[in-house]
C-alpha positions in Angstrom: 66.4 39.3 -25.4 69.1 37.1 -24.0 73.0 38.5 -23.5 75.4 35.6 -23.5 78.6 38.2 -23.4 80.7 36.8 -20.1 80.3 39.7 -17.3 83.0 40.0 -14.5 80.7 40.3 -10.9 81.5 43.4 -9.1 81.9 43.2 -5.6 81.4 46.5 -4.7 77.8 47.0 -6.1 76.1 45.2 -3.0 78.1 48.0 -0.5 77.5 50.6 -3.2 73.7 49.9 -3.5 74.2 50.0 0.6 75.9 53.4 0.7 73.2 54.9 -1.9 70.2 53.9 0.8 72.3 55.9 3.3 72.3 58.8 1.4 68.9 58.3 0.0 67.4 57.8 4.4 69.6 60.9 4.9 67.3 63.5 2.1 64.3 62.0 3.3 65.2 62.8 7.1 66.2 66.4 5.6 63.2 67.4 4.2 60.8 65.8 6.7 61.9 64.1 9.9 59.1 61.9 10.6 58.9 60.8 6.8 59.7 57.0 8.1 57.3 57.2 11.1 54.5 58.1 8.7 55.1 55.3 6.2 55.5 53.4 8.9 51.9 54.1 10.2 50.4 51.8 6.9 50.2 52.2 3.2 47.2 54.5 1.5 48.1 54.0 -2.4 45.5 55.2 -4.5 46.7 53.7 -7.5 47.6 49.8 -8.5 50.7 49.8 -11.6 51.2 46.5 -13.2 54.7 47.3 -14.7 57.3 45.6 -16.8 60.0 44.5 -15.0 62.8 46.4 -16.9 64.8 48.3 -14.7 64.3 51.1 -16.9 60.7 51.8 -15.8 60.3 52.6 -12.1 56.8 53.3 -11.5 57.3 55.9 -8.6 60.4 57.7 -10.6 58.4 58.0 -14.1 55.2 59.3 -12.1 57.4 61.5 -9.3 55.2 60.2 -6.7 56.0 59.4 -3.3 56.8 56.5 -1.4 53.1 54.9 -0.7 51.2 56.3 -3.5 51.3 53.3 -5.6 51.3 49.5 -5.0 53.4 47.9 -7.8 53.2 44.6 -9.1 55.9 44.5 -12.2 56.5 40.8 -14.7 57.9 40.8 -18.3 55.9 42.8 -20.7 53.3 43.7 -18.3 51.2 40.5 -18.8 47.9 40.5 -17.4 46.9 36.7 -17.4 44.2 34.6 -15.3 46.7 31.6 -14.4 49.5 34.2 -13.0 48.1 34.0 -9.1 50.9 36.3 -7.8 49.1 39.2 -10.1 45.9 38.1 -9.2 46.8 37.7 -5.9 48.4 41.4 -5.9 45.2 42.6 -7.8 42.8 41.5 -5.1 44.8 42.9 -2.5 45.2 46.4 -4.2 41.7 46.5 -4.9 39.9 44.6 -1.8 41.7 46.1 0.5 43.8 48.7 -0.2 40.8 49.8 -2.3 42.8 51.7 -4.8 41.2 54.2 -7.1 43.0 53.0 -10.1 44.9 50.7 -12.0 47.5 51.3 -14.5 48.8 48.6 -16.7 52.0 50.4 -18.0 54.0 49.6 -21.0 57.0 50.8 -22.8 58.7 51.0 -26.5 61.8 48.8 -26.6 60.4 45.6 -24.4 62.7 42.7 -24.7 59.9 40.5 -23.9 57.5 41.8 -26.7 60.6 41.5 -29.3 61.6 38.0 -28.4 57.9 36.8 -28.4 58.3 38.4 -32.2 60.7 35.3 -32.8 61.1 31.6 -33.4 63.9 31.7 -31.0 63.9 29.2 -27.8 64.2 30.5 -25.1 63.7 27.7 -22.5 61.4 28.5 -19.6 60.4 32.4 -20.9 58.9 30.2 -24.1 55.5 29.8 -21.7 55.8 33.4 -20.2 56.0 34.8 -24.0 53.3 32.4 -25.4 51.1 35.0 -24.2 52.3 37.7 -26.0 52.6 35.6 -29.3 48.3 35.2 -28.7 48.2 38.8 -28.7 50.0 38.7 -32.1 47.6 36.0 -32.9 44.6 38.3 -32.0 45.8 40.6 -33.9 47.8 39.5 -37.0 45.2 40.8 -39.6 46.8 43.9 -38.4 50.0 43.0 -37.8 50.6 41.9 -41.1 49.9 45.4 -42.7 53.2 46.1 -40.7 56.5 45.9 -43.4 58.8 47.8 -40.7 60.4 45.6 -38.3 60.3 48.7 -35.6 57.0 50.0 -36.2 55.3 46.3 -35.8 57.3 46.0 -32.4 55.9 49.6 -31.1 52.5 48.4 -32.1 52.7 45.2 -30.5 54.1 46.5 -27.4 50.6 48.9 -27.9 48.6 45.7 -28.3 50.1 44.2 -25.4 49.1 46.8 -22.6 45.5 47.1 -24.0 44.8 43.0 -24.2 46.4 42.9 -20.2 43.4 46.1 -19.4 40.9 43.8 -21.1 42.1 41.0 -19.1 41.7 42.8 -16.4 37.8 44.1 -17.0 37.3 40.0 -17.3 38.7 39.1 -13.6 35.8 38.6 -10.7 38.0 40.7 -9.0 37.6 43.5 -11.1 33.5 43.3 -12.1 32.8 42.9 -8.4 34.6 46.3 -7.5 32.7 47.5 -10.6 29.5 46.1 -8.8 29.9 47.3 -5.4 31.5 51.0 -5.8 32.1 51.7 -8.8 36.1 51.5 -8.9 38.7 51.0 -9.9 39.3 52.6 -13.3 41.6 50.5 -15.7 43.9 52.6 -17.9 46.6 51.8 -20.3 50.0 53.5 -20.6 53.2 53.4 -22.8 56.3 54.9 -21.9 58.6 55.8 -24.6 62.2 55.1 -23.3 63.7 57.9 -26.3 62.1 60.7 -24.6 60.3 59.5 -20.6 56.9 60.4 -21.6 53.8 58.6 -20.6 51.1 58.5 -22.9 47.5 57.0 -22.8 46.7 54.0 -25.2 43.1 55.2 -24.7 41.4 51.9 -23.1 40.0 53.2 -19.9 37.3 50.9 -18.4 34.8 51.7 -15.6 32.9 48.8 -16.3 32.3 45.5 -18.4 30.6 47.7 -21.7 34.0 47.2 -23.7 34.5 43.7 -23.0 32.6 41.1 -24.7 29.5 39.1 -23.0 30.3 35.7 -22.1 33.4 37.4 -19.8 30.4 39.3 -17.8 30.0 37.9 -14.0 26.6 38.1 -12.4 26.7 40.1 -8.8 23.3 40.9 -8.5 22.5 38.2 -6.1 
């Protein structure tokens, strides 16, 4: 996960990165010159993405969706866990008030995180970030074990990893109450495939607490 090779800094990638937003303002204004007054007038996203953080995977670029159609909230490996109060904090505000429709916890094949959470290696800090991943091995290494190719054990586990974070989600307050009041959101759980840009559904899409066990079900009625 970690590169150690020595990089020289480039000093021209901040007035690059500068030069591209130029350009980028300038289509915009092209094809629609009061694009910036309108997302200036608030944000109407109808859909919440809890992304991985490789730069690989931009939500609205993957999707081709505008500017404003989805909030993002991106980590390593998409983690979906109940002490992380910048997601849940991103969740409640997606779903309380920017009341969106859906939420999309999106993997992909390839994830440094998942592979080095498939080693002994010690990493310093990331060791607590990836101790969640090595439970989803844990959860699943009856499975897991059946797996004799390195690769096809990482693309399964990077599976495994998006549908434990939609579960996760289905056992947040914040979720069952939405559930409770309207109806909404609907979780779903994606994996892009970096070899070929395709999105595909993991098939865990929850409307309500029926796939999740019990003991993780919150009363509302009163």
């Amino acid at each position: 996960m970690m590169n150690n090779e020595k990089k020289e800094p480039r000093p021209d990638i901040a007035e690059l990165l500068l030069e591209g937003n130029k350009r980028w303002v300038s289509e915009q204004l092209a094809a629609d010159p009061d694009y910036f007054h309108k997302l200036a007038e608030g944000q109407y996203p109808h859909s919440l993405w809890i992304g991985c953080a490789d730069s690989r995977v931009p939500a609205n670029v993957i999707t081709g969706t505008r500017s404003g159609d989805i909030f993002v909230h991106r980590n390593i490996a998409n983690v979906v866990v109940h002490d992380d109060l910048n997601m849940l904090s991103v969740l409640q505000f997606a779903v309380e008030v920017l009341q969106v429709e859906q939420v999309i916890v999106c993997g992909h094949y390839g994830c440094g995180g998942v592979k080095a959470a498939l080693t002994h290696q010690n990493l310093g800090l990331i060791n607590k970030w990836l101790r969640y991943i090595k439970d989803v091995y844990r959860l699943h290494s009856r499975e897991l074990a059946a797996y004799s190719d390195k690769g096809l054990l990482e693309r399964r586990m990077v599976e495994l990893n998006i549908i434990e974070s939609v579960r996760g989600l289905a056992k947040t307050s914040i979720v069952q109450q939405a559930w409770a009041r309207k109806g909404a959101p609907i979780l779903h759980g994606w994996v892009y495939d970096l070899d070929d840009g395709i999105l595909r559904d993991l098939g865990v899409t929850m409307s309500d607490t029926s796939r999740i066990e019990d003991i993780y079900r919150y009363n509302f009625e009163t």
